[in-house]
Each structure stands twice: as C-alpha cells, then as structure tokens.
DOKOL-133268 format. One record per atom (N, C-alpha, C, O): residue number from 1; chain; x, y, z. Coordinates in nm, 2 decimals, m for minus. Layout:
! residues N
+-----+----+--------+--------+--------+
|   i | ch |     px |     py |     pz |
+-----+----+--------+--------+--------+
| NUM |  A |      X |      Y |      Z |
...
+-----+----+--------+--------+--------+
END
This chain:
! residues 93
+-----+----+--------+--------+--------+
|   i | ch |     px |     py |     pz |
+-----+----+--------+--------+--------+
|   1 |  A |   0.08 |  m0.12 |   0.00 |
|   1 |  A |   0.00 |   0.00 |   0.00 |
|   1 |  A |   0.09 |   0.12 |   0.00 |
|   1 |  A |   0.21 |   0.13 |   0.04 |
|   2 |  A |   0.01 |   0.23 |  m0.05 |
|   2 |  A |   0.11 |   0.35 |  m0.07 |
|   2 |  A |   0.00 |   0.48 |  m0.03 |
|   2 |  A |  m0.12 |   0.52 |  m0.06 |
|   3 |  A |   0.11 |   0.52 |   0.05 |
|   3 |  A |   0.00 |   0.67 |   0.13 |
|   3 |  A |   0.09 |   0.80 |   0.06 |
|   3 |  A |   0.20 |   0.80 |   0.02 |
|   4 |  A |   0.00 |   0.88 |   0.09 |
|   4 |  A |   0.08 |   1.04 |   0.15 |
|   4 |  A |   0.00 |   1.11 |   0.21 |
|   4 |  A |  m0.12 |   1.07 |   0.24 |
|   5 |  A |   0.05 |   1.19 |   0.23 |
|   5 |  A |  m0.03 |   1.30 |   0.30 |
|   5 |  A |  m0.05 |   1.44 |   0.20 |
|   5 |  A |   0.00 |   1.44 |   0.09 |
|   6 |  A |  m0.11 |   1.55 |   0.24 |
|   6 |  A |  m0.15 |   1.69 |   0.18 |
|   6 |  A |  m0.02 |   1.77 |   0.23 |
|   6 |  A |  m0.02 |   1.89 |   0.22 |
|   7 |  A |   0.08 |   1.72 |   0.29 |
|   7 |  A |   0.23 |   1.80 |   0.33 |
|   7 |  A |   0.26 |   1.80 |   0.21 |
|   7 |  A |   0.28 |   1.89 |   0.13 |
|   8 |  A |   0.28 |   1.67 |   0.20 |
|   8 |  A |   0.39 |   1.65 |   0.07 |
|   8 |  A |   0.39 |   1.69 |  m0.07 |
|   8 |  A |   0.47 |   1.67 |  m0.16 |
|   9 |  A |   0.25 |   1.78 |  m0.06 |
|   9 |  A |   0.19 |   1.89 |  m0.16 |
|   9 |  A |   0.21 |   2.06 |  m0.14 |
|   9 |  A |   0.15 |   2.12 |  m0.05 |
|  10 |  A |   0.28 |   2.12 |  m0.22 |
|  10 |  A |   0.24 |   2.27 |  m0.19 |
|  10 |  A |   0.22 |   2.34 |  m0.34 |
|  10 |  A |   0.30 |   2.41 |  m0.41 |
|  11 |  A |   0.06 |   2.31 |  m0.37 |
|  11 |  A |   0.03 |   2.34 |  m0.51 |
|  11 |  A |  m0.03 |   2.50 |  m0.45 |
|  11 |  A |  m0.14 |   2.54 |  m0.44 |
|  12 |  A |   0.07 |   2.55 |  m0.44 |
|  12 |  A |   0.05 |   2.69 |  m0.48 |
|  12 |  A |   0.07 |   2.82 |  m0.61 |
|  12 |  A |   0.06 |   2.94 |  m0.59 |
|  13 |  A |   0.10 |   2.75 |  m0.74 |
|  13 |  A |   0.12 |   2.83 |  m0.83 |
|  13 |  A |  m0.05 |   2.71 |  m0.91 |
|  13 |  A |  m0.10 |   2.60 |  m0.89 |
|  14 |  A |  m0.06 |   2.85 |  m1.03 |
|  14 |  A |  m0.16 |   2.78 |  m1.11 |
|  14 |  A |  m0.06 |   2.60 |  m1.19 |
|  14 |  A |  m0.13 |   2.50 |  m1.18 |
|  15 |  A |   0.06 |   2.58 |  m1.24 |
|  15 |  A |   0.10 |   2.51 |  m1.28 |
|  15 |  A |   0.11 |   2.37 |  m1.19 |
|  15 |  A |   0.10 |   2.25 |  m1.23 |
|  16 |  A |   0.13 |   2.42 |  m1.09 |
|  16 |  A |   0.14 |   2.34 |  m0.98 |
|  16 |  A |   0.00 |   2.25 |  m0.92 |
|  16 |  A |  m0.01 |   2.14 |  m0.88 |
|  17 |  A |  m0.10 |   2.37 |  m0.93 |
|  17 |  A |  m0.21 |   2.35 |  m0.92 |
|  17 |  A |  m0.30 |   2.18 |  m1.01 |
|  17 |  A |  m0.35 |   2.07 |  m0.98 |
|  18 |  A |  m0.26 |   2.25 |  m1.15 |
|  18 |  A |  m0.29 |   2.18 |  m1.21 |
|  18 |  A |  m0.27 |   2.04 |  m1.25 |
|  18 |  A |  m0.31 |   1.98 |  m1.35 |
|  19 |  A |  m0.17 |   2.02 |  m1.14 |
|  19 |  A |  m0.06 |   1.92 |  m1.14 |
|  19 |  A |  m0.13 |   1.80 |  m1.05 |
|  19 |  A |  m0.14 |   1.68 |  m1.07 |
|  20 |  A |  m0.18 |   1.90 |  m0.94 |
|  20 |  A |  m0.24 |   1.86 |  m0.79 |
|  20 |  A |  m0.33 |   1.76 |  m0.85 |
|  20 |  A |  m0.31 |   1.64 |  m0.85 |
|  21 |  A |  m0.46 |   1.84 |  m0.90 |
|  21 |  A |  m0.56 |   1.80 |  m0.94 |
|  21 |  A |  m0.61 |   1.75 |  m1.06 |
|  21 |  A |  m0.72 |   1.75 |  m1.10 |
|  22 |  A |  m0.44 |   1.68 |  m1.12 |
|  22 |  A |  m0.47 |   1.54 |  m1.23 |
|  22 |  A |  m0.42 |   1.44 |  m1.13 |
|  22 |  A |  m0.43 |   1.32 |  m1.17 |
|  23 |  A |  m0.36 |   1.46 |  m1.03 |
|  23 |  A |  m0.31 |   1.37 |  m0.91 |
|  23 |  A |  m0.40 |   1.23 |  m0.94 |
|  23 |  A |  m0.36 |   1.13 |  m1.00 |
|  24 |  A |  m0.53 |   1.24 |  m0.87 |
|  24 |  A |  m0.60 |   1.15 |  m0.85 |
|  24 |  A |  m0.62 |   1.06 |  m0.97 |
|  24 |  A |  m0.65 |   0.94 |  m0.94 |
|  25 |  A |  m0.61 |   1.09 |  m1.12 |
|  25 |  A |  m0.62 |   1.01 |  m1.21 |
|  25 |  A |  m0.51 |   0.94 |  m1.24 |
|  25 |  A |  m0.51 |   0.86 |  m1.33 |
|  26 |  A |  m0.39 |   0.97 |  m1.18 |
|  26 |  A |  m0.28 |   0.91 |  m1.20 |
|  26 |  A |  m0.27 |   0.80 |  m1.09 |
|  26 |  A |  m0.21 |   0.70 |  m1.12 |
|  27 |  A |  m0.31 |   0.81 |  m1.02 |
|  27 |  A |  m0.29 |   0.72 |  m0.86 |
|  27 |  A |  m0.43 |   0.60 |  m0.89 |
|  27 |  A |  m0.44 |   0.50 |  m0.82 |
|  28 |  A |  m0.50 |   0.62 |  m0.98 |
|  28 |  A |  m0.62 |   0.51 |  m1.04 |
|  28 |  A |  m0.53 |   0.40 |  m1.11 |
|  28 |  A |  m0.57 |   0.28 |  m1.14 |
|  29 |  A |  m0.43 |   0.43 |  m1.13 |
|  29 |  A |  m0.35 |   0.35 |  m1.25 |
|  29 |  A |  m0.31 |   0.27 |  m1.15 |
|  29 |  A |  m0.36 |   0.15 |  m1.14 |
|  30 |  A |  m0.24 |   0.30 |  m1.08 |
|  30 |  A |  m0.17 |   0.23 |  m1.00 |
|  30 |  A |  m0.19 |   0.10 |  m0.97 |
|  30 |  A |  m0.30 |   0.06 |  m0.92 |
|  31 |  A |  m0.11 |   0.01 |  m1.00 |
|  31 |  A |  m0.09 |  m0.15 |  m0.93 |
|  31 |  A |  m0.15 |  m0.16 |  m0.78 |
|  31 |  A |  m0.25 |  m0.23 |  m0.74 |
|  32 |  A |  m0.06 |  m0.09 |  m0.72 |
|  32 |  A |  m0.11 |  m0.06 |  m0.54 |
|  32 |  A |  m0.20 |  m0.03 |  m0.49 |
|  32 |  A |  m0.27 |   0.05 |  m0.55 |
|  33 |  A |  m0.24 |  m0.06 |  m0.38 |
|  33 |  A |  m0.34 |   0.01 |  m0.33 |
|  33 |  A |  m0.25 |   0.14 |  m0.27 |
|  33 |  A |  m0.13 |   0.14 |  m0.25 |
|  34 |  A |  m0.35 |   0.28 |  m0.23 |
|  34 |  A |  m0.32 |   0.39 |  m0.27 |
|  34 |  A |  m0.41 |   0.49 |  m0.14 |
|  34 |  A |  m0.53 |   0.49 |  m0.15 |
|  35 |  A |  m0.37 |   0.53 |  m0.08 |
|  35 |  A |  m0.47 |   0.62 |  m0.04 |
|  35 |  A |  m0.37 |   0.76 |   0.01 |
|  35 |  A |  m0.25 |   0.74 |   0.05 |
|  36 |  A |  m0.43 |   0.89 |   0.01 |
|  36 |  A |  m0.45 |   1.00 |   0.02 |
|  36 |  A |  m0.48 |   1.07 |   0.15 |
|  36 |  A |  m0.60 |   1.10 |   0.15 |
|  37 |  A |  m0.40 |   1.13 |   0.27 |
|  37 |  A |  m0.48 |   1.17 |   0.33 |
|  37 |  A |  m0.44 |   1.32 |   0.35 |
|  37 |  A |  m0.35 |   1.37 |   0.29 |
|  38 |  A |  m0.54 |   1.37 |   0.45 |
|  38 |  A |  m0.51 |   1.49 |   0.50 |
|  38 |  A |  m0.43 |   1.50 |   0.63 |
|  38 |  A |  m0.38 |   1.40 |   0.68 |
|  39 |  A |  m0.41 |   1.61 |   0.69 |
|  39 |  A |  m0.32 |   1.64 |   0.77 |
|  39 |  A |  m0.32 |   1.59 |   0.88 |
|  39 |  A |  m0.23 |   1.57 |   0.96 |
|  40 |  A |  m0.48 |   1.56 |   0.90 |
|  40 |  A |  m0.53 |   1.49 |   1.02 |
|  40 |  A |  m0.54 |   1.35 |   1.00 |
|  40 |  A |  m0.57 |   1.27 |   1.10 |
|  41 |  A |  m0.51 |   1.31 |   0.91 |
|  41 |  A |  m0.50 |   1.12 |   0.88 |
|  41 |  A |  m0.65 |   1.10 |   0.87 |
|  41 |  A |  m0.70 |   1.01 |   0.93 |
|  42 |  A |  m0.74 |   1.19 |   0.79 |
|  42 |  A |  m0.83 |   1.18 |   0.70 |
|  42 |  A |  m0.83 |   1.16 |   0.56 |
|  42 |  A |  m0.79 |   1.25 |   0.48 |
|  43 |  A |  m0.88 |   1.04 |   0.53 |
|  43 |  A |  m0.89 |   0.95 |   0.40 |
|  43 |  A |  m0.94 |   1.07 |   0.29 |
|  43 |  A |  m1.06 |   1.11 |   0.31 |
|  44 |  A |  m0.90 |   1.11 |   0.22 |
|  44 |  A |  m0.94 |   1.20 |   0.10 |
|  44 |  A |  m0.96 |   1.16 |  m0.04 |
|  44 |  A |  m1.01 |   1.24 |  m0.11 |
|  45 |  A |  m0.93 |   1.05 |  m0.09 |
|  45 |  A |  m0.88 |   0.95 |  m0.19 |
|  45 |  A |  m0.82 |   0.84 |  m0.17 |
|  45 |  A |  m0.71 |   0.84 |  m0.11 |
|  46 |  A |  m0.90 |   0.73 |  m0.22 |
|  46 |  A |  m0.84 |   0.58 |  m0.30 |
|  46 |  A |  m0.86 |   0.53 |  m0.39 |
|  46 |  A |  m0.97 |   0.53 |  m0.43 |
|  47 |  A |  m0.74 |   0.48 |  m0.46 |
|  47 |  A |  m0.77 |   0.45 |  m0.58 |
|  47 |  A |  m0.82 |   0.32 |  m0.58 |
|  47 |  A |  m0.81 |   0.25 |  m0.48 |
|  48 |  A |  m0.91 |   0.26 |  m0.73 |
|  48 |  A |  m0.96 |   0.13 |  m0.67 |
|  48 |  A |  m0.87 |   0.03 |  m0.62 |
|  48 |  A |  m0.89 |  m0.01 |  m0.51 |
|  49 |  A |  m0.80 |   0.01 |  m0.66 |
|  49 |  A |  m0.72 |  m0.13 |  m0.60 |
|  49 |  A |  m0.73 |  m0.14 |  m0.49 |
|  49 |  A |  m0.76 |  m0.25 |  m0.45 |
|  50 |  A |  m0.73 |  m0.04 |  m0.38 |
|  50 |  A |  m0.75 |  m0.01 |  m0.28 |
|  50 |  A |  m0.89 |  m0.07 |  m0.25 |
|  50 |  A |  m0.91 |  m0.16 |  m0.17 |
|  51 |  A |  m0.97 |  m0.02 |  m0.31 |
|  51 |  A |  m1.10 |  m0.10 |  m0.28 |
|  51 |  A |  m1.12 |  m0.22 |  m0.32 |
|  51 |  A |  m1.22 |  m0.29 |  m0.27 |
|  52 |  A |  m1.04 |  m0.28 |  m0.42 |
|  52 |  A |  m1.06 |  m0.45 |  m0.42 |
|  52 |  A |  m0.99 |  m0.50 |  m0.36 |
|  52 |  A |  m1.01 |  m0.63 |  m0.35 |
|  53 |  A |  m0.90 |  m0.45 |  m0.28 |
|  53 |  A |  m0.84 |  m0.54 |  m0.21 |
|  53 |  A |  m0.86 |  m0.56 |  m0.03 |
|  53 |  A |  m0.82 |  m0.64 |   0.05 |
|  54 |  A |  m0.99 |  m0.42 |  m0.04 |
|  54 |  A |  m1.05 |  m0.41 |   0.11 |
|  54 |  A |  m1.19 |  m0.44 |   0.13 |
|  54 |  A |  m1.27 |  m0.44 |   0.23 |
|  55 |  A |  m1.21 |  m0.45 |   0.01 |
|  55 |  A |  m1.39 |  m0.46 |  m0.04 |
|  55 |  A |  m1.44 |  m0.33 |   0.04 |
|  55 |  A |  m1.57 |  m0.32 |   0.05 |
|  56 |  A |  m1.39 |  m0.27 |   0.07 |
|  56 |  A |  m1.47 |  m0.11 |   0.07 |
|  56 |  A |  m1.50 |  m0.02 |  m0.06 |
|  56 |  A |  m1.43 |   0.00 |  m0.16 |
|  57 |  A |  m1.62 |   0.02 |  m0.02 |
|  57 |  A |  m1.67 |   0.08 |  m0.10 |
|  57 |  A |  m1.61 |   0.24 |  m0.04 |
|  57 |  A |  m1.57 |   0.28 |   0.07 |
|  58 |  A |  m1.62 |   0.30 |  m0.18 |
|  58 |  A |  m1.56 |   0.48 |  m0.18 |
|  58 |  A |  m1.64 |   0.56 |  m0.07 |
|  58 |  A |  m1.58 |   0.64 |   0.00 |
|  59 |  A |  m1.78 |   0.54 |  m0.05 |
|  59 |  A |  m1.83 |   0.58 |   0.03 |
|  59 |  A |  m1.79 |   0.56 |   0.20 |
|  59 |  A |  m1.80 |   0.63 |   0.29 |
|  60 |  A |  m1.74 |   0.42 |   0.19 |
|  60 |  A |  m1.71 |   0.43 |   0.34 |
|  60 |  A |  m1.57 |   0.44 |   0.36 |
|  60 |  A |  m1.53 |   0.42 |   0.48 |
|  61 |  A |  m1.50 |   0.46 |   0.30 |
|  61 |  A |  m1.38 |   0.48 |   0.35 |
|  61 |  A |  m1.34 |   0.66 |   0.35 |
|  61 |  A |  m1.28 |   0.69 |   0.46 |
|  62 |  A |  m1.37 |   0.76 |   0.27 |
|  62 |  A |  m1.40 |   0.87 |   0.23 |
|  62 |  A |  m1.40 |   0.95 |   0.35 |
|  62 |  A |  m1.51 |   0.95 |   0.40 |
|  63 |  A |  m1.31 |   1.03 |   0.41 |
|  63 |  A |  m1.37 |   1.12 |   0.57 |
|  63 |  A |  m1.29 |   1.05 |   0.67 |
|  63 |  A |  m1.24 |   1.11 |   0.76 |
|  64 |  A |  m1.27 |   0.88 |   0.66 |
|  64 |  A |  m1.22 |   0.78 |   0.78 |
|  64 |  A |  m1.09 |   0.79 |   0.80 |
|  64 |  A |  m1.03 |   0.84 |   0.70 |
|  65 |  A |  m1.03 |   0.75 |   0.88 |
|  65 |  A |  m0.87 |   0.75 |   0.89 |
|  65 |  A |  m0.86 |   0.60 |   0.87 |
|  65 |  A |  m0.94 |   0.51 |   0.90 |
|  66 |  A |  m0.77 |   0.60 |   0.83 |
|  66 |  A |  m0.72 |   0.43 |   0.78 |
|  66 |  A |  m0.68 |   0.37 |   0.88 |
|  66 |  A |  m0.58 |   0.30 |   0.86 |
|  67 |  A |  m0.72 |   0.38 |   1.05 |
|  67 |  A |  m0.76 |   0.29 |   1.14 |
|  67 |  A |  m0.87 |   0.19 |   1.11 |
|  67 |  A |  m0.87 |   0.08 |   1.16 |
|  68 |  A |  m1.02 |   0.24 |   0.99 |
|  68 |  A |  m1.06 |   0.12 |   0.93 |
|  68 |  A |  m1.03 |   0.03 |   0.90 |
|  68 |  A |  m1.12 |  m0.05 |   0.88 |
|  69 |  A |  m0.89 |   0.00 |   0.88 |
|  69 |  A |  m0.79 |  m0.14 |   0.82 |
|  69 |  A |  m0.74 |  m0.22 |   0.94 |
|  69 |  A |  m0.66 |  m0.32 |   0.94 |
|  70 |  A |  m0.80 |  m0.15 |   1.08 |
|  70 |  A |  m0.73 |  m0.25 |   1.17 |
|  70 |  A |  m0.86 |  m0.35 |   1.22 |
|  70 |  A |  m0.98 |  m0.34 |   1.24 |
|  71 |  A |  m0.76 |  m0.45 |   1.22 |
|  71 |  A |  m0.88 |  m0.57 |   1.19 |
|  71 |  A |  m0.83 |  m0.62 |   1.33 |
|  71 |  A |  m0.93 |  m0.68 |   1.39 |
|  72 |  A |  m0.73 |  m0.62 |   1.42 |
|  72 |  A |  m0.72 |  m0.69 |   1.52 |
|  72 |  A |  m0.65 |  m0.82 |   1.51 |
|  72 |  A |  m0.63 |  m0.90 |   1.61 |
|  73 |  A |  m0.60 |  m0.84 |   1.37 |
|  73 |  A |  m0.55 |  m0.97 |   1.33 |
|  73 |  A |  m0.38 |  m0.97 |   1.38 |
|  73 |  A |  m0.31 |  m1.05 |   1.45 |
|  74 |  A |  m0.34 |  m0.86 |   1.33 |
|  74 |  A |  m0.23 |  m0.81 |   1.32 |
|  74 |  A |  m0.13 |  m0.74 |   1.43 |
|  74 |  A |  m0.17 |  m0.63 |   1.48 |
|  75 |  A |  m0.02 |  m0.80 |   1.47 |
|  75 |  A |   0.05 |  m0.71 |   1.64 |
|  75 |  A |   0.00 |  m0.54 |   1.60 |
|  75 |  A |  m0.06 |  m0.50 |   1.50 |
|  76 |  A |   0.03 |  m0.50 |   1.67 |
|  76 |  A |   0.01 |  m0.32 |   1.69 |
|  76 |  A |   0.17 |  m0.28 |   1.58 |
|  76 |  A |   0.18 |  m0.18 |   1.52 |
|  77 |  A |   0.25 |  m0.36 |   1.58 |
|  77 |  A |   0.38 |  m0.31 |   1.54 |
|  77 |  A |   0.36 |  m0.30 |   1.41 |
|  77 |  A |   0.45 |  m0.23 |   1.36 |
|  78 |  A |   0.30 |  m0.34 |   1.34 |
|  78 |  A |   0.24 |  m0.32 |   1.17 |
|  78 |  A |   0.17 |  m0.19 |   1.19 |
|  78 |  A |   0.24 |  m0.10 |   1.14 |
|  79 |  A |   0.08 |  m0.16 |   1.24 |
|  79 |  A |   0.01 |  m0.02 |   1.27 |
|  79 |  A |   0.12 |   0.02 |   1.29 |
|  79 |  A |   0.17 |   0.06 |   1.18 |
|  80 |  A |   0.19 |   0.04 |   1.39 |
|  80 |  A |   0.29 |   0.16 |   1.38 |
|  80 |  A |   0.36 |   0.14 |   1.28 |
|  80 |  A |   0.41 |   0.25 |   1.26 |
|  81 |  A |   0.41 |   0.06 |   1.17 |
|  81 |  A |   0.50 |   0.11 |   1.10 |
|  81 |  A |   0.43 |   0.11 |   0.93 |
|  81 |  A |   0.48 |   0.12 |   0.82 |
|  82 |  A |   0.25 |   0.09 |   0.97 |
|  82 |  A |   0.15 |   0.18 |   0.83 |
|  82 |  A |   0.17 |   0.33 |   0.83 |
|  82 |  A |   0.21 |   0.41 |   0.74 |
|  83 |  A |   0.12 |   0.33 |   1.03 |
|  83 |  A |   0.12 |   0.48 |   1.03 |
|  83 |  A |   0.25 |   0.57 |   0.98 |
|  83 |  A |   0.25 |   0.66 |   0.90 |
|  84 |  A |   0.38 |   0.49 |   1.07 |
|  84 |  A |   0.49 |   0.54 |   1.02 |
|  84 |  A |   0.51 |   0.63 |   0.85 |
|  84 |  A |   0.55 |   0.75 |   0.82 |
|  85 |  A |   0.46 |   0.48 |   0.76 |
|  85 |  A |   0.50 |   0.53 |   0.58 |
|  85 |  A |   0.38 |   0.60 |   0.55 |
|  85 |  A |   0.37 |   0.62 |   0.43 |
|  86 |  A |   0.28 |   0.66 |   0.60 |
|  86 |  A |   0.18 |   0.68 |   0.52 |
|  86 |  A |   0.19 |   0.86 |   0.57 |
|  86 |  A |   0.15 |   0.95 |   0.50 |
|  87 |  A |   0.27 |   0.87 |   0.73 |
|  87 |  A |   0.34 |   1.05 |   0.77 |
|  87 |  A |   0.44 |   1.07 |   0.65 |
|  87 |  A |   0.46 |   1.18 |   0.58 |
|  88 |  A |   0.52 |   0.95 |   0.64 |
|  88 |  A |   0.62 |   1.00 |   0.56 |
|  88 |  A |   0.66 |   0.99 |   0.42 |
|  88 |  A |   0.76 |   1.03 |   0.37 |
|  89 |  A |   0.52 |   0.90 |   0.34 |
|  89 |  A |   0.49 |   0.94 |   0.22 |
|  89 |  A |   0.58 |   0.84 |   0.14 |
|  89 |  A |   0.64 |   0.86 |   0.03 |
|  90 |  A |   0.58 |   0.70 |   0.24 |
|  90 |  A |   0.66 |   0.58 |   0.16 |
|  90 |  A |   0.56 |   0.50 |   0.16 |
|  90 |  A |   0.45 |   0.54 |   0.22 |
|  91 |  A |   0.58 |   0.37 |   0.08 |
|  91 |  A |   0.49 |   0.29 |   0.06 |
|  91 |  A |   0.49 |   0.18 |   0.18 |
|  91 |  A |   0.58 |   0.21 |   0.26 |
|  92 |  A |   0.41 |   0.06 |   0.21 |
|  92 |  A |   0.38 |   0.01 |   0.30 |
|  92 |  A |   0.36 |  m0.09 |   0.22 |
|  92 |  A |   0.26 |  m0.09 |   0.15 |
|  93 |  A |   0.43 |  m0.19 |   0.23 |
|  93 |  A |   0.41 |  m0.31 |   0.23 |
|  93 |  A |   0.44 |  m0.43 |   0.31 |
|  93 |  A |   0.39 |  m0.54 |   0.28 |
+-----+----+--------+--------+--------+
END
C-alpha cells in the first residue's frame, strides 16, 4: 500500500495546481493500493485497487482514517509502522 499526505503537496502556483488536481487520475492506474490523506490522517482519496483489495466501497472509506484497516489480526507493530509510511509518504508493504 502506498499513502501520502497533503504536506507532501504545496500546489500553490496555477501550474502546480494543475498538477495537484490530475493527481487522483494518475494514482487510479496504479498497481497498489493507494490512499490520500489529509493532515489529520483523513482519507481523501483511493484508488480502486485499494478497494478491491479491502472490499470497501468509496463511500465508506471517504472522511475515515485508515484505522478502518485494523482488523485486530495483526500485532500493533504493523500499525505503527502503516502509520509510520503513510506521515512519511513511503509505501507500506
């Protein structure tokens, strides 16, 4: 899985802008699952794979922090090191 955050963005010129907001059609391509968040580790985008591989639908994941993915299967030490790549805008596998 592959995160970022809205840091890792500073679309402040119109070019830049426009850059931002072909973002999400480029991250659809992707092999990976993918998700987007905001500053607060609110889900803003995923691309599908992401959803086939969690069977969530766009609607429920949308607003949530990707603490939805803890299933309880998993030690805590995977959580810390999703949360880890997804502040720092590496991938997580």
């Amino acid at each position: 899985m592959r995160g970022l955050n809205e840091n890792a963005f500073q679309p402040n010129s119109p070019p830049a802008l426009a850059e931002f907001e072909a973002l999400p059609a480029v991250l659809d391509q992707l092999a990976d699952s993918f998700m987007l968040t905001d500053r607060e580790g609110r889900i803003l985008h995923v691309n599908p794979q992401f959803l086939r591989n969690t069977g969530y639908t766009l609607d429920e994941v949308i607003g949530k922090t990707p603490r939805i993915l803890k299933s309880g299967a998993h030690p805590p030490e995977i959580y810390r090191e999703l949360w880890d790549n997804i502040l720092q805008g590496k991938a997580f596998r």
